[in-house]
C-alpha positions in Angstrom: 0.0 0.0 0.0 1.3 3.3 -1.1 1.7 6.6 0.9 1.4 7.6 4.4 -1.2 6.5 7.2 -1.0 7.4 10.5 -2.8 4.9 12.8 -4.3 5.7 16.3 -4.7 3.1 18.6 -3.8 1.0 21.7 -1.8 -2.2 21.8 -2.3 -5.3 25.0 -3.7 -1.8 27.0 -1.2 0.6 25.9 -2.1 3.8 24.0 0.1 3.5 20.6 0.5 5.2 17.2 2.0 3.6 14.4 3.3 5.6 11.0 3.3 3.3 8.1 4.6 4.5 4.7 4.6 2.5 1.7 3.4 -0.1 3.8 6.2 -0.5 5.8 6.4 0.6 9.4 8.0 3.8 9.6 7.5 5.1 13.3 5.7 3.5 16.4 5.3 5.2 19.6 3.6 3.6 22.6 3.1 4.5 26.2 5.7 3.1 28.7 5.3 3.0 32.5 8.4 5.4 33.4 7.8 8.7 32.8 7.5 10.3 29.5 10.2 13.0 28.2 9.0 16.4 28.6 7.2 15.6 31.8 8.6 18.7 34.2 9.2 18.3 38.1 9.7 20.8 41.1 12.4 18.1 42.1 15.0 18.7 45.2 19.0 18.5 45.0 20.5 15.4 47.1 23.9 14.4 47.2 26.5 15.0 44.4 28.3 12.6 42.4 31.9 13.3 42.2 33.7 11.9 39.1 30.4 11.9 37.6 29.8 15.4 37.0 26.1 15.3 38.3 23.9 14.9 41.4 20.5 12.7 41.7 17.8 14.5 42.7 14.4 13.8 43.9 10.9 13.6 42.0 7.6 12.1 42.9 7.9 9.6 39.9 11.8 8.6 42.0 14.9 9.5 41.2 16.3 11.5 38.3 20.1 12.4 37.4 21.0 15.8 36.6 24.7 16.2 34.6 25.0 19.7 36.7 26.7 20.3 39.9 27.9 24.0 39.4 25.5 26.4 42.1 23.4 23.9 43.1 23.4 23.0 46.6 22.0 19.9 48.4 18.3 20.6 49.4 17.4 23.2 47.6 14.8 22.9 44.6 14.5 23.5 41.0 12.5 23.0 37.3 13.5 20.0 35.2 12.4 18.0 32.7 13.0 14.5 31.7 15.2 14.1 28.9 15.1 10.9 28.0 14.6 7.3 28.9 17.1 5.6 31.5 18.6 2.0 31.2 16.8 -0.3 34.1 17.8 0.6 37.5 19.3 3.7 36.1 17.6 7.5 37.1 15.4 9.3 34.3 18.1 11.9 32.7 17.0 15.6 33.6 17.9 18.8 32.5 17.3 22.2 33.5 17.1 23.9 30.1 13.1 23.8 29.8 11.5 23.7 26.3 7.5 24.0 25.8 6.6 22.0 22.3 3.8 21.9 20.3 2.9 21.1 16.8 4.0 24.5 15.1 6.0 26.2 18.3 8.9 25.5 20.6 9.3 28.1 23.4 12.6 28.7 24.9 12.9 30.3 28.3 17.0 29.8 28.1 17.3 30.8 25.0 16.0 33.9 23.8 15.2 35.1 20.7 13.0 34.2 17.1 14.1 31.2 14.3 12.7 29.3 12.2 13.7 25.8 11.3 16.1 25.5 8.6 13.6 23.2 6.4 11.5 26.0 5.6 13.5 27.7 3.0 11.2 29.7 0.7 11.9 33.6 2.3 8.3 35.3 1.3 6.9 32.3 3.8 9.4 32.8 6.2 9.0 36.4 6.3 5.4 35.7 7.0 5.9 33.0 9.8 8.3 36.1 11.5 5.3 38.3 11.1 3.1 36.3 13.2 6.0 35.4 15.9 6.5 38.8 16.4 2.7 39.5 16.4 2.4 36.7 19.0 5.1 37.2 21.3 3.9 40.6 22.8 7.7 40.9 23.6 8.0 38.4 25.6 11.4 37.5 26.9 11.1 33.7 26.3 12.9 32.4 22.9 10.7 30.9 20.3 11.3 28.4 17.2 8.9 28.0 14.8 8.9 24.1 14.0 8.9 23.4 9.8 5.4 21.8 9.9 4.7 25.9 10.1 5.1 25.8 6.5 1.6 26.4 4.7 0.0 26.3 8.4 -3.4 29.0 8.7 -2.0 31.9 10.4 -4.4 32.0 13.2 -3.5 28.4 14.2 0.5 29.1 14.4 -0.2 32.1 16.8 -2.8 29.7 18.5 -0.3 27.3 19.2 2.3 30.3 20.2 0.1 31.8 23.0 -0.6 28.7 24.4 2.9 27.7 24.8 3.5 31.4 25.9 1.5 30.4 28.7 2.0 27.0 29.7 5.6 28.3 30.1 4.6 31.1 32.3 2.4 29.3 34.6 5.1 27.0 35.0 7.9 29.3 35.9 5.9 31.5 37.6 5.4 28.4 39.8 6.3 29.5 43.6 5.6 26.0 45.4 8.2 24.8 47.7 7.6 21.1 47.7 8.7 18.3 45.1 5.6 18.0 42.5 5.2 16.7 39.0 3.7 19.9 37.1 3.7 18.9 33.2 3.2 15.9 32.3 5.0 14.7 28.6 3.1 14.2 26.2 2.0 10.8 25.2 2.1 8.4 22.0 -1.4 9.9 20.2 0.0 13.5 21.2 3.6 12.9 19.9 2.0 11.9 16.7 -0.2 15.0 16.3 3.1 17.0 17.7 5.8 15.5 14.9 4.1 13.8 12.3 3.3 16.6 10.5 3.8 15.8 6.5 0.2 14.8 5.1 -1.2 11.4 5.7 -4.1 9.8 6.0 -5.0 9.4 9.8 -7.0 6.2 11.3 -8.5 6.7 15.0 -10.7 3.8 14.6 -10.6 0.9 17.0 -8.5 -1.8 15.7 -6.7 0.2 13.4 -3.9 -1.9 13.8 -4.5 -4.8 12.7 -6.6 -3.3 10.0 -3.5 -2.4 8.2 -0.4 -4.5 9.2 0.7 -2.6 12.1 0.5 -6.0 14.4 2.7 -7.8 12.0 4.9 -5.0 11.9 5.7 -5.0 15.5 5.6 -8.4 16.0 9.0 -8.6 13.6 10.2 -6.0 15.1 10.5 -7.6 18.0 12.5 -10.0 16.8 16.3 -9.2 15.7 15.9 -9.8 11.8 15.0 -6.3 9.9 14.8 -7.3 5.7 16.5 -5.4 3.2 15.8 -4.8 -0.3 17.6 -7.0 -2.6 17.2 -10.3 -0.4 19.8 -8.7 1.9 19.3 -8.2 6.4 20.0 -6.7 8.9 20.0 -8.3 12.7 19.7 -6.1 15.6 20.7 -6.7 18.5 20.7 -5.1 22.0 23.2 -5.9 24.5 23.5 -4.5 28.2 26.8 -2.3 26.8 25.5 -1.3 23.4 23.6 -2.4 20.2 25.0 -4.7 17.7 23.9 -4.0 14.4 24.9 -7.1 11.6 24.3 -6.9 7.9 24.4 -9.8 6.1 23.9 -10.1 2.2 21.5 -13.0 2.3 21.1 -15.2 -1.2 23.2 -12.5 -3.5 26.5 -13.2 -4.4 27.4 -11.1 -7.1 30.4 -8.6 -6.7 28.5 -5.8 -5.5 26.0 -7.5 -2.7 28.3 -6.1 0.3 28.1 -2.4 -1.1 24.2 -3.1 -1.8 22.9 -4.5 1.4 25.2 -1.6 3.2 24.1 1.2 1.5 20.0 -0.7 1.4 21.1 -0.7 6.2 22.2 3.1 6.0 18.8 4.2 4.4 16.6 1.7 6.9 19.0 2.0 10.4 16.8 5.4 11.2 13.1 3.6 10.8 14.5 0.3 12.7 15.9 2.1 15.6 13.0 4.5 15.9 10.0 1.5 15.6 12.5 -0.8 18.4 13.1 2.3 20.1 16.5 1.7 20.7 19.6 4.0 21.4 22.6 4.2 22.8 26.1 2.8 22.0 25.5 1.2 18.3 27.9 -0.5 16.6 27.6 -1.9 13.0 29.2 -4.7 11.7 28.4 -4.3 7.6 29.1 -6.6 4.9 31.9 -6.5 2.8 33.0 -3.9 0.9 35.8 -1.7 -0.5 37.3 1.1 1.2 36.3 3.0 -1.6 33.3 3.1 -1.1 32.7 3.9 2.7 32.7 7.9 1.6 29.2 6.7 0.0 28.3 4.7 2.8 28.6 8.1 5.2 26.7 9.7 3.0 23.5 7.5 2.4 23.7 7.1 6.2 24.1 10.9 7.5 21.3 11.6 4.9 19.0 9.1 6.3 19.6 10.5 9.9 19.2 14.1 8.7 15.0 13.8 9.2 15.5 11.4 12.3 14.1 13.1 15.0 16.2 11.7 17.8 19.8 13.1 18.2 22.3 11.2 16.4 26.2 11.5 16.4 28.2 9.2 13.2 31.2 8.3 15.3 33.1 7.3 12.3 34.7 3.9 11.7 37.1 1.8 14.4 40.1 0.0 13.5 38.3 -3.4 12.7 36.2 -1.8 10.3 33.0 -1.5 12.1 31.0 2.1 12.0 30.2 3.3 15.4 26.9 5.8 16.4 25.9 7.3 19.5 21.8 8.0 19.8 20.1 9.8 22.4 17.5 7.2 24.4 14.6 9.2 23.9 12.1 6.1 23.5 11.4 3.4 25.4 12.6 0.2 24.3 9.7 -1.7 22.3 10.9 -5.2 24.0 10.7 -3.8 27.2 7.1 -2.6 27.1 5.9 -5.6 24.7 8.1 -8.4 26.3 
């Protein structure tokens, strides 16, 4: 099935959303029991970790690890928000640099000033989308970023969208409690969807959506190791307590050229993969054979297929045994984990 559906629904109890394109799945998000990124705390400083550059800190929803030591003094409280996901029997990652997102807006209390993502390119549009940040702002002192799904959005909803992020982030730094409190909660899978799925697509809220169109069968491979290629080639992914192992493997073709076709067919599928297993971390691939030649090409295919990945990604670069080493921010939780 061609084009793009986005699917609303709930798997074994869980509130999910699936993103299938070409009728492949491209995206999954589903509700975890730790608490979601964004979700922002009143929390209270405890005990440095020396060597560690951080102290834990204390939350309602437990403990939570904040890499900042500098003017921050045991007992005293502050505004974070969750990061990220945490390995088990690790503390949820916090950070003090609070951001407010929404479909069209991201407001920036740390950060000052107007921008507009990069994507949008066309300058009459862009003029207009600084029009109506201007408009909305007021002169506020908060920063603003006006997402790319701006692009061809109705005036009166972008400035919508603004004020109400304008406010949220008021009302929660205005916020004069004392105690440890949860004030935001993240946003969850059917929110995240409406929030950065954002290219047109045909959306399904019906019940049993899923299995409807092939979302079950999706996830059920993907919670297995073995992730197809085109061309008869695979990929088998791994996850290990220290990293991810990533293997590609050429499958039936044995012509001259298979390595450099089932590496290049990995570079443009590692994104979706990770994303739908919701995996991150230490990832290290071990790709077929191929030329040294042609590893420039490999870099390429793969930092373009990142480029739109919505989950920060570092390309280490290669190691001496020829393997290709990546670093991803754990911003999902682990499919396996939730559906084991």
């Amino acid at each position: 099935m061609k084009g793009r559906t986005i699917i609303l629904d709930e798997i074994r109890g869980r509130a999910a959303a699936a993103l299938m394109v070409d009728g492949r799945l491209d995206d999954f998000l589903i509700e975890g029991d730790a608490p979601a990124p964004g979700t922002i705390y009143r929390a209270r400083a405890e005990r440095p970790m020396k060597g560690q550059g951080g102290l834990f800190l204390t939350t309602p929803d437990g403990t939570a690890f904040l890499r900042q030591v500098k003017g921050i003094s045991p007992g005293s409280t502050m505004l974070v928000q969750v990061s990220g996901y945490a390995e088990p029997g690790k503390a949820m990652p916090v950070t003090t640099r609070l951001l407010f997102k929404s479909r069209y807006a991201i407001v920036t209390p740390a950060a000052p000033g107007i921008n507009i993502s990069r994507r949008i390119r066309d300058e009459a549009e862009r003029d207009r989308l600084l029009e109506i940040a201007h408009a909305a702002m007021g002169g506020s002192a908060h920063g603003l970023i006006l997402r790319s799904g701006c692009a061809g959005a109705a005036d009166e909803e972008i400035a919508q969208d603004i004020a109400d992020m304008l406010d949220l982030a008021d009302r929660v730094l205005g916020d004069d409690g004392a105690e440890v409190e949860k004030l935001v909660d993240g946003d969850g899978p059917h929110a995240l969807a409406w929030r950065e799925w954002t290219d047109p697509a045909e959306v399904v809220t019906a019940p049993g959506g899923f299995a409807e169109h092939g979302v079950l069968e999706e996830i059920d491979r993907a919670l297995g190791p073995r992730e197809p290629l085109p061309g008869g080639g695979f990929m088998m992914i791994e996850p290990t307590r220290a990293l991810v192992a990533v293997d590609v493997n050429t499958g039936g073709d044995t012509s001259p050229a298979a390595g450099v076709k089932s590496n290049m067919a990995c570079a443009r599928r590692l994104p979706a993969a990770l994303r739908v297993r919701g995996l991150g971390g230490q990832i290290t691939l071990d790709l077929a054979p191929m030329p040294k030649k042609d590893r420039r090409a490999f870099e390429t295919a793969l930092r373009a297929a990142f480029r739109s990945d919505p989950e920060e990604t570092i390309l280490a670069g290669w190691t001496p045994l020829g393997h290709y080493e990546l670093q991803r921010k754990r911003g999902r939780v682990p499919l396996a984990e939730v559906l084991r």
